[in-house]
mmCIF file as Biopython writes it, N, C-alpha, C and O atoms, coordinates in Angstrom:
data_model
#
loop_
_atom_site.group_PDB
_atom_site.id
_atom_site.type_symbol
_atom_site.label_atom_id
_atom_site.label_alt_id
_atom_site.label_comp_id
_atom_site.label_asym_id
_atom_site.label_entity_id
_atom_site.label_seq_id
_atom_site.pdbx_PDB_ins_code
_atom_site.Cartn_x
_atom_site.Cartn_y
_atom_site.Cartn_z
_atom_site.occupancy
_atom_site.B_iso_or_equiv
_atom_site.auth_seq_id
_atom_site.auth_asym_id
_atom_site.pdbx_PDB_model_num
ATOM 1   N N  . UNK A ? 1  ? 123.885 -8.230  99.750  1.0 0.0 1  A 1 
ATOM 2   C CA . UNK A ? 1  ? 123.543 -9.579  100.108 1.0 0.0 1  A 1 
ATOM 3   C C  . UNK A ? 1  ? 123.006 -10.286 98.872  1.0 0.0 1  A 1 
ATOM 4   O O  . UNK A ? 1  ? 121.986 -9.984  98.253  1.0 0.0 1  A 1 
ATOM 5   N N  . UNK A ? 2  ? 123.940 -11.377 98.586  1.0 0.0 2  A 1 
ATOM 6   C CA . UNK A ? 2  ? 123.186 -12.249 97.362  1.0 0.0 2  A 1 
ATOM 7   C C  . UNK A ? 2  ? 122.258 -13.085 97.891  1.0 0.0 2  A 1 
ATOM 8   O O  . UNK A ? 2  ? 122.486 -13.454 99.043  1.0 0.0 2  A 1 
ATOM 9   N N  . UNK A ? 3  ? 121.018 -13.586 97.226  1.0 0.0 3  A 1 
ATOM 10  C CA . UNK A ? 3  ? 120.036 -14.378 97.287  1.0 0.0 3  A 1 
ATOM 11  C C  . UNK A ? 3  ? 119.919 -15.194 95.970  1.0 0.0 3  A 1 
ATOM 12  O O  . UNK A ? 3  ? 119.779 -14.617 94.892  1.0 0.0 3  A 1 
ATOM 13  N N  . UNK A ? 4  ? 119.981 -16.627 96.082  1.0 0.0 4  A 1 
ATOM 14  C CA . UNK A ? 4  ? 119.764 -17.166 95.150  1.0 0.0 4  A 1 
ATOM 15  C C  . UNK A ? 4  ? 118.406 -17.706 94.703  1.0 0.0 4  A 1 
ATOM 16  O O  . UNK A ? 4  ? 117.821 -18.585 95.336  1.0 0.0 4  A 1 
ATOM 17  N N  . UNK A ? 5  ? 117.896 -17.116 93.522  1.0 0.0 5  A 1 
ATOM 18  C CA . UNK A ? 5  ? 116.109 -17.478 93.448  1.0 0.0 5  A 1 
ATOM 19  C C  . UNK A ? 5  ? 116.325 -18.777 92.317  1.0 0.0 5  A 1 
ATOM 20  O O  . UNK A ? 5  ? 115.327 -18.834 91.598  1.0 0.0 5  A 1 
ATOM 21  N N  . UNK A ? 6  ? 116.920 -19.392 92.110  1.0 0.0 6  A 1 
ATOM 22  C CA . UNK A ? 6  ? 116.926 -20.092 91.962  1.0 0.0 6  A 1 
ATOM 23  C C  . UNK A ? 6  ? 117.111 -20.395 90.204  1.0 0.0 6  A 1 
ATOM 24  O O  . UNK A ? 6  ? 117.944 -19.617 89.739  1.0 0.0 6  A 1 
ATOM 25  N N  . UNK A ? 7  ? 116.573 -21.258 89.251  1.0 0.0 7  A 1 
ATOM 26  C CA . UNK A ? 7  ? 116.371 -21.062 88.008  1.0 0.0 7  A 1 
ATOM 27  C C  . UNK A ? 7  ? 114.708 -19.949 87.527  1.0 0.0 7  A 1 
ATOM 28  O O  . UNK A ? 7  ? 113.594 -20.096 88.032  1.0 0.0 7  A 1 
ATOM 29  N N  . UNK A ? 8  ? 115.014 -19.160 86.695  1.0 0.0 8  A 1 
ATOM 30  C CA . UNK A ? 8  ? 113.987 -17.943 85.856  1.0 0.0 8  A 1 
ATOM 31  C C  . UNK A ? 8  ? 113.909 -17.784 84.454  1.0 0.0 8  A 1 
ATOM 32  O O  . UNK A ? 8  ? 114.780 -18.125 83.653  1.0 0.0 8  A 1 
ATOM 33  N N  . UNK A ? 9  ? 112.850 -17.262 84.199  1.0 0.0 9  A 1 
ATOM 34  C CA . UNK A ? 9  ? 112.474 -17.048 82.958  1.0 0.0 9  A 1 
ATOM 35  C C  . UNK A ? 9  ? 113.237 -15.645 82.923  1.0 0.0 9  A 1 
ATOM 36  O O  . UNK A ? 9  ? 112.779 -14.914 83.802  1.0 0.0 9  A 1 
ATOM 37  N N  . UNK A ? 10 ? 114.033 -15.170 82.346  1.0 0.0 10 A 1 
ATOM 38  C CA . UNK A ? 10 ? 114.671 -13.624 82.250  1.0 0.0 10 A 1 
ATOM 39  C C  . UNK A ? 10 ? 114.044 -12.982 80.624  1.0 0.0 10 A 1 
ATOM 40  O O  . UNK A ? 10 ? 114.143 -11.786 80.351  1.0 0.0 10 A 1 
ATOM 41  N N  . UNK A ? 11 ? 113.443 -13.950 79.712  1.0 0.0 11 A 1 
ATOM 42  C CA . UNK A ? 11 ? 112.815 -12.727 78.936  1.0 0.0 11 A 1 
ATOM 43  C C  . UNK A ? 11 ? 111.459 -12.984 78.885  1.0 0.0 11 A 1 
ATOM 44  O O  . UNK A ? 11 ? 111.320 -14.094 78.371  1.0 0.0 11 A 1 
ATOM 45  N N  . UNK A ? 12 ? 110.293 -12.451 79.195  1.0 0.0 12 A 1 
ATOM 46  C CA . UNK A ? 12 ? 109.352 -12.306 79.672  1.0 0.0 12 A 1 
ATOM 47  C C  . UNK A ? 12 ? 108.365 -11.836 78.209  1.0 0.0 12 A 1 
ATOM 48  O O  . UNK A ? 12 ? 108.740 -10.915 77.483  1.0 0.0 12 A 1 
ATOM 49  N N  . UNK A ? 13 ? 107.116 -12.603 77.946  1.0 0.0 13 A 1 
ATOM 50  C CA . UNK A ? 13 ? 106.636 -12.244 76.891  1.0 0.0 13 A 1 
ATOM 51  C C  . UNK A ? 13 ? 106.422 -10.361 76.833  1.0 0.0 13 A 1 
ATOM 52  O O  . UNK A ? 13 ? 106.210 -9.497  77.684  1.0 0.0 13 A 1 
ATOM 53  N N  . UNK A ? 14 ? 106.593 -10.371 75.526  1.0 0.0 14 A 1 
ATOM 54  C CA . UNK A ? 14 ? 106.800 -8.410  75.479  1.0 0.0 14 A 1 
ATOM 55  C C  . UNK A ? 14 ? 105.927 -8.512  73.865  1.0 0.0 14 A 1 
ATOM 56  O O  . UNK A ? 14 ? 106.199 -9.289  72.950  1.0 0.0 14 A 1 
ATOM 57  N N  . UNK A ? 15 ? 104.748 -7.389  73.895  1.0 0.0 15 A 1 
ATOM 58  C CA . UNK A ? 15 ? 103.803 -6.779  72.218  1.0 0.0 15 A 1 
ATOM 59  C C  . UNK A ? 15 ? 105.237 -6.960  71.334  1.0 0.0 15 A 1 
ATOM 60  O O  . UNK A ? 15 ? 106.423 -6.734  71.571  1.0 0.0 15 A 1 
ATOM 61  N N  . UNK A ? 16 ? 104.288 -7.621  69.909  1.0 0.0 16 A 1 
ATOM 62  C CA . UNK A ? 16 ? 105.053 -7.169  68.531  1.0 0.0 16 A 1 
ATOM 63  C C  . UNK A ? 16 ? 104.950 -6.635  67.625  1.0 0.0 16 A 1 
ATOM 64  O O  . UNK A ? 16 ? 104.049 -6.849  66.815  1.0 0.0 16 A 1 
ATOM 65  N N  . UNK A ? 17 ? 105.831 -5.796  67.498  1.0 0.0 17 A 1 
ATOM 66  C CA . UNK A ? 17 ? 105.138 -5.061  66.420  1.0 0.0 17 A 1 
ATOM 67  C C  . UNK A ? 17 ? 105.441 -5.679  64.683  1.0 0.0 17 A 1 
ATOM 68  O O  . UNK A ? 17 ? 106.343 -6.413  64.279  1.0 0.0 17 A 1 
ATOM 69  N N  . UNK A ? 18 ? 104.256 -5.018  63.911  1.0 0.0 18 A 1 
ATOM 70  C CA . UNK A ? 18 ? 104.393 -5.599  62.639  1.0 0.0 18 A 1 
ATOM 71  C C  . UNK A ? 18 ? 104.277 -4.126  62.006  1.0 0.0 18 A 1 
ATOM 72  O O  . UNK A ? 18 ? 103.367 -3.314  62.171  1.0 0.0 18 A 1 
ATOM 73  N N  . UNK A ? 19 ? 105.511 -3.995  61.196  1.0 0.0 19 A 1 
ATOM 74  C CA . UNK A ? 19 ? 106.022 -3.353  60.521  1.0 0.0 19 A 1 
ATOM 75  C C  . UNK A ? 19 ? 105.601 -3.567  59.073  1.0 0.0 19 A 1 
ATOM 76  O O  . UNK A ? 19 ? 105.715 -4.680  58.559  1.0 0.0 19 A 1 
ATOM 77  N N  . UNK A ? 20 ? 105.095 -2.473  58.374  1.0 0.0 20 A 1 
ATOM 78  C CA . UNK A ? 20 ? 104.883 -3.077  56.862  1.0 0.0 20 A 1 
ATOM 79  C C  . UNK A ? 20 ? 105.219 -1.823  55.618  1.0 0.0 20 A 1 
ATOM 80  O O  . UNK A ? 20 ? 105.009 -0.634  55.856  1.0 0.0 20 A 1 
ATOM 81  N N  . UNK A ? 21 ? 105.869 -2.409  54.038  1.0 0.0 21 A 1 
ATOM 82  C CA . UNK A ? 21 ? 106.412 -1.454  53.410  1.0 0.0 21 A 1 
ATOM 83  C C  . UNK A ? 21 ? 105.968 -1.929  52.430  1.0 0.0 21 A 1 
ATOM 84  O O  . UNK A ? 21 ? 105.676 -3.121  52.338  1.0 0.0 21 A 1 
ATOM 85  N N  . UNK A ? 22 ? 105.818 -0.974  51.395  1.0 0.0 22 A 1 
ATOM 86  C CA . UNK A ? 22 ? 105.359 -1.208  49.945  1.0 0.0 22 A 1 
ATOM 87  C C  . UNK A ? 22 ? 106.956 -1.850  48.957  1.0 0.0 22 A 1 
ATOM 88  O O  . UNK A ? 22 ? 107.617 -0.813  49.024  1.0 0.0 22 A 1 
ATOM 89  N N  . UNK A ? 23 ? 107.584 -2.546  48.406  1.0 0.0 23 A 1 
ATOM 90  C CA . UNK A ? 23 ? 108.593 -2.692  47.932  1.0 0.0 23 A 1 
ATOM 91  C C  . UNK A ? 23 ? 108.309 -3.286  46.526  1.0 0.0 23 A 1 
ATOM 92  O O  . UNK A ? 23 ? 107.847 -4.404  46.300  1.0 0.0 23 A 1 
ATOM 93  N N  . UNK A ? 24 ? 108.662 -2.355  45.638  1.0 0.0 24 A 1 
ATOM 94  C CA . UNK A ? 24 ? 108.586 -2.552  44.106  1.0 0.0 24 A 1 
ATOM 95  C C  . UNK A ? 24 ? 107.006 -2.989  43.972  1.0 0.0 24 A 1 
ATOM 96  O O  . UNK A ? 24 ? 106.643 -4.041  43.447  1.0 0.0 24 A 1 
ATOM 97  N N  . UNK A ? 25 ? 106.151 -2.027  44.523  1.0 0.0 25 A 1 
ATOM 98  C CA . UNK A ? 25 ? 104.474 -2.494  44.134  1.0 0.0 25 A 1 
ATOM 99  C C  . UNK A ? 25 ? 103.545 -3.708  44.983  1.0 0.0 25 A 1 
ATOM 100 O O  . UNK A ? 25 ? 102.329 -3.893  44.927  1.0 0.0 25 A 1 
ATOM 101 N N  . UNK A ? 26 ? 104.734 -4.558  45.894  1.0 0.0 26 A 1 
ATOM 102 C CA . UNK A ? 26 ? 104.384 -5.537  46.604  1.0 0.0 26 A 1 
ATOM 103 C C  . UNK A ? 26 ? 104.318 -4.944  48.204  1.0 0.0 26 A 1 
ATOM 104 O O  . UNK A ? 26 ? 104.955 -3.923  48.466  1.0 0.0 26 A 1 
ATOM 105 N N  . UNK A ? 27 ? 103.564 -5.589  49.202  1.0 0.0 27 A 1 
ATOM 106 C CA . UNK A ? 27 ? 103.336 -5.169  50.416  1.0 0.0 27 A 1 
ATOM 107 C C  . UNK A ? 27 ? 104.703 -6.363  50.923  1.0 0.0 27 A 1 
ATOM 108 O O  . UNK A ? 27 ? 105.134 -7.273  50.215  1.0 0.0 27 A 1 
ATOM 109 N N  . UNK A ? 28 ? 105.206 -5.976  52.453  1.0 0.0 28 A 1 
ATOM 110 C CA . UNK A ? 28 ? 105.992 -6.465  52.606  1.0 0.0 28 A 1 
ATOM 111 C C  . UNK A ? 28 ? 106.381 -6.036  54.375  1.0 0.0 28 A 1 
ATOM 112 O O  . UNK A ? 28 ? 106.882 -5.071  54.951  1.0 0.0 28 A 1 
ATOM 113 N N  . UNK A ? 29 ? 105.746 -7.540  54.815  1.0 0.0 29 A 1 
ATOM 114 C CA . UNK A ? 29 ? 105.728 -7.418  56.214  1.0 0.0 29 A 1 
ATOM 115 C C  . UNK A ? 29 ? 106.840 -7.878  56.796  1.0 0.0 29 A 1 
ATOM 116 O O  . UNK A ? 29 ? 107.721 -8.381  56.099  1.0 0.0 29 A 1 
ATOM 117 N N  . UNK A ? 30 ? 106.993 -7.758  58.421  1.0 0.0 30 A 1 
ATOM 118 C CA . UNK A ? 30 ? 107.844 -8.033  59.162  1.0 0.0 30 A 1 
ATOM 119 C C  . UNK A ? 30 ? 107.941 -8.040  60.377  1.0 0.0 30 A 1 
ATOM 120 O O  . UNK A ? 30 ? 107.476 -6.968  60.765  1.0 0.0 30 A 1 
ATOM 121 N N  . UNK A ? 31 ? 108.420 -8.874  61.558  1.0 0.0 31 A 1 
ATOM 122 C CA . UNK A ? 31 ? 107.803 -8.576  63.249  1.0 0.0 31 A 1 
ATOM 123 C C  . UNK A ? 31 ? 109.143 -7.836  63.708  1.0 0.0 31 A 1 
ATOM 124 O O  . UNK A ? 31 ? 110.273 -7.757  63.227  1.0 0.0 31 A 1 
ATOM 125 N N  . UNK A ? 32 ? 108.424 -7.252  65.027  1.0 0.0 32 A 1 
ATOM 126 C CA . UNK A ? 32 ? 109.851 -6.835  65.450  1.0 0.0 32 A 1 
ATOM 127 C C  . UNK A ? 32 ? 109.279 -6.913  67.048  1.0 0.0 32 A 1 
ATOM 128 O O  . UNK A ? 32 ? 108.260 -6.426  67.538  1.0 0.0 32 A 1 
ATOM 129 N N  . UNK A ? 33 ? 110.178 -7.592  67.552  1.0 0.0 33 A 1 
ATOM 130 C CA . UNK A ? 33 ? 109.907 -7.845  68.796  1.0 0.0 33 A 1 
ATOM 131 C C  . UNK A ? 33 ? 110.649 -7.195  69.768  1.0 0.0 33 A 1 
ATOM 132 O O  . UNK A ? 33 ? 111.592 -6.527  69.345  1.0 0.0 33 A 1 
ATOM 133 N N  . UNK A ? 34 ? 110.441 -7.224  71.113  1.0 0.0 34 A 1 
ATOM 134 C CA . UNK A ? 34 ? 110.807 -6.487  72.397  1.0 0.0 34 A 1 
ATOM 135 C C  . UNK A ? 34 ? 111.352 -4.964  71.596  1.0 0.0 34 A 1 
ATOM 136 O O  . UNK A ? 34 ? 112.489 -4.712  71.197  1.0 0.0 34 A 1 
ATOM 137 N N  . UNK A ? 35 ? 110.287 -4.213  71.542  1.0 0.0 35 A 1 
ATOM 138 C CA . UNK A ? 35 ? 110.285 -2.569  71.333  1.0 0.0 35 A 1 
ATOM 139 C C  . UNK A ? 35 ? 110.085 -1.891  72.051  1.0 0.0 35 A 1 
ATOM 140 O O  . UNK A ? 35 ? 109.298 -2.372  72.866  1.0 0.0 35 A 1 
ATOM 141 N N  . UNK A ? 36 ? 110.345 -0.980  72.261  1.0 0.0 36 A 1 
ATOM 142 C CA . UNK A ? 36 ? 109.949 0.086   73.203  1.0 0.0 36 A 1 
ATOM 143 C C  . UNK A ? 36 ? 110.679 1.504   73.266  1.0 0.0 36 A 1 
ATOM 144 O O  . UNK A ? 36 ? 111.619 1.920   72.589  1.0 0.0 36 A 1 
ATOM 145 N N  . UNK A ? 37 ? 109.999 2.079   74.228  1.0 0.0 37 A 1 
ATOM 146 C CA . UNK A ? 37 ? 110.662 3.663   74.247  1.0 0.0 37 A 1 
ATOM 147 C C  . UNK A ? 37 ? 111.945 4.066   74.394  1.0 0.0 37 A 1 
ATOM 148 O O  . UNK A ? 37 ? 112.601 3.917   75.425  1.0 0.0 37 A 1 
ATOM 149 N N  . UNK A ? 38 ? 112.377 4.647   73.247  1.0 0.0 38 A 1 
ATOM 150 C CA . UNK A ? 38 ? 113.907 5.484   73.872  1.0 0.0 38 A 1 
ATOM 151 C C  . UNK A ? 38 ? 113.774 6.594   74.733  1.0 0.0 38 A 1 
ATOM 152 O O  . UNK A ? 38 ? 114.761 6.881   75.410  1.0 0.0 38 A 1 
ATOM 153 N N  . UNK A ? 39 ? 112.327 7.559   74.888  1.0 0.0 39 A 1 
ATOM 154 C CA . UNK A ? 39 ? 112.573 8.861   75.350  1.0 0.0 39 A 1 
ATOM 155 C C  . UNK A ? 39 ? 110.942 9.245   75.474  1.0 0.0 39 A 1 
ATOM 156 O O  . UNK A ? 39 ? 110.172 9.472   74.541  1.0 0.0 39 A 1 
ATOM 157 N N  . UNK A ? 40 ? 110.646 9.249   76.955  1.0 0.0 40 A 1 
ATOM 158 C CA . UNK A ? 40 ? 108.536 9.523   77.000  1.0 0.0 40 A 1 
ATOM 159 C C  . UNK A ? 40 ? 108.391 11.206  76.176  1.0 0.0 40 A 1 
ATOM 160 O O  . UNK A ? 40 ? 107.327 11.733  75.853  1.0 0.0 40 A 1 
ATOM 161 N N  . UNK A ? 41 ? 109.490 11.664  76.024  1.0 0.0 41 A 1 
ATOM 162 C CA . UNK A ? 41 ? 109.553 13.149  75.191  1.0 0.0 41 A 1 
ATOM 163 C C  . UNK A ? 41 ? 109.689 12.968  73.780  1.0 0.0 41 A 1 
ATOM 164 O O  . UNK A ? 41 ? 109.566 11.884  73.209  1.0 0.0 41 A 1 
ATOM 165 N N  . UNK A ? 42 ? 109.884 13.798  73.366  1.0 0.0 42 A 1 
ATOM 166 C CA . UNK A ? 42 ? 110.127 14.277  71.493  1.0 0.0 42 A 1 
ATOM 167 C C  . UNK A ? 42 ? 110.471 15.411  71.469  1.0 0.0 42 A 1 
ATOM 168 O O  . UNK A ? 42 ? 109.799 16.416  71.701  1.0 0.0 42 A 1 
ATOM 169 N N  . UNK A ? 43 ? 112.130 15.267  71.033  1.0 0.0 43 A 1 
ATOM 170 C CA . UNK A ? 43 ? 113.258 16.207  70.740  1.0 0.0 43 A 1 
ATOM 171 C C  . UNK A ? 43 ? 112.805 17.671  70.760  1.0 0.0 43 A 1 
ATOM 172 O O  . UNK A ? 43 ? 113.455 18.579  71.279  1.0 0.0 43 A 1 
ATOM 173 N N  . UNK A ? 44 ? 111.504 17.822  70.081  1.0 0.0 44 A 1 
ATOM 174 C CA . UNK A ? 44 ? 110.962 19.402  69.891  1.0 0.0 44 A 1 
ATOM 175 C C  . UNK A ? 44 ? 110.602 19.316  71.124  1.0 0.0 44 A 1 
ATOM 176 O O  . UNK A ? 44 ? 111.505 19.960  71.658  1.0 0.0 44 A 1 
ATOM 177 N N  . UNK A ? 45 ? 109.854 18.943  72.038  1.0 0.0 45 A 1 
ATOM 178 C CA . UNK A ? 45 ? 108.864 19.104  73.142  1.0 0.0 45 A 1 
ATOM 179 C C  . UNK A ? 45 ? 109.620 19.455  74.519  1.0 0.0 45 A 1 
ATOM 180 O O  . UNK A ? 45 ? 110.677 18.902  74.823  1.0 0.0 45 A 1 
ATOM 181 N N  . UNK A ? 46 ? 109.053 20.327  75.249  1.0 0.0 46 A 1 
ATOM 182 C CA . UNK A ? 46 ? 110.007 21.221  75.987  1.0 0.0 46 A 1 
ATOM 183 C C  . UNK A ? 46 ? 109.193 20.614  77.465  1.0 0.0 46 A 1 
ATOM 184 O O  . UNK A ? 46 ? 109.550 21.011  78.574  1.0 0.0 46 A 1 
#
């Protein structure tokens, strides 16, 4: 059964992350937005 809700916001504020690297002696930031988990595990973890 379709329901029409009408007009929505479909991307929803989401944390950013700020990423940062040393490059040739200089600091060197960057955002990265809508991140998140590939996997609540880690490849080693049983």
């Amino acid at each position: 059964m379709k329901k029409n809700i009408g007009a929505a916001l479909a991307l929803y504020p989401s944390p950013v992350l700020v990423v940062g690297a040393m490059v040739d002696g200089k600091p060197n930031w960057t955002l990265v937005a809508h991140a998140g988990y590939a996997s609540m595990h880690l490849p080693f973890e049983k």
